[in-house]
C-alpha angles and dihedrals in degrees: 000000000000130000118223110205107182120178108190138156118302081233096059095056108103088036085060104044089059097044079058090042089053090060099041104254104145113171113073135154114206115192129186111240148178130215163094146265147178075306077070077211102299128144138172119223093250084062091053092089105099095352111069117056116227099256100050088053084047095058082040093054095044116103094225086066092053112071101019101055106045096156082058089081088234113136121173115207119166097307120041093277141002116251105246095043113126118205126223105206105163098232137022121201112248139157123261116191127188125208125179104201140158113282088242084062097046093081089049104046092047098052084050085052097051096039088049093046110028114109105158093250137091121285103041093127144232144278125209127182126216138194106232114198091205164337141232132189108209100202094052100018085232110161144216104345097352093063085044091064 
């Protein structure tokens, strides 16, 4: 038995719950998150979209974060923001969702995962596989495959 451990962008959840439900996985953990990456927390207006909750666009947009805070990457120009600035923010919220799967699964629902998540730009995320020793169904007490199915 494997561990899928899948952190992606908050944005591509329900795309990727269907993409497990299409090929029949059907236990999933989904966790809120925080983090960064090799993006070090940055992201570029274009990218606020789904990434960057309301309220922290909200603190970003307000004038008292402007001038005191200039290792924070925020300029003000005219408009609330030029263009090109990219914003280093720390940590940007994201999913993480856990699977414990077969061994025989763990090529097929990765590559749903990365199919499902992959953009071509920072921040996509990141899988990790893990070796589980074993498994336990509380309710039957049914162990290793047999409490998976």
């Amino acid at each position: 038995m494997k561990q899928i451990i899948a952190i992606i962008r908050d944005e591509q959840i329900e795309e990727t719950k269907v993409a497990l439900e299409t090929i029949g996985v059907r236990g999933v953990t989904f966790l809120y998150v925080n983090g960064r990456g090799q993006q070090k927390g940055r992201v570029s207006p274009r990218e606020w979209g789904g990434s960057v909750n309301r309220n922290l666009r909200m603190q970003l947009e307000s004038p008292r974060h402007c001038e005191e805070s200039p290792d924070a990457g925020i300029k003000m120009a005219g408009s609330p923001f030029q263009r090109d600035t990219e914003f280093a923010l720390g940590f940007l919220p994201k999913r993480m969702l856990f699977i414990v799967v077969r061994d025989e699964d763990v090529s097929r629902i990765v590559q749903t995962i990365v199919n499902t998540n992959q953009t071509g730009r920072h921040g996509d995320g990141r899988i990790f596989i893990c070796p589980i020793i074993g498994a336990i169904r509380v309710r039957t007490g049914e162990q290793g495959d047999k409490a998976l199915s």
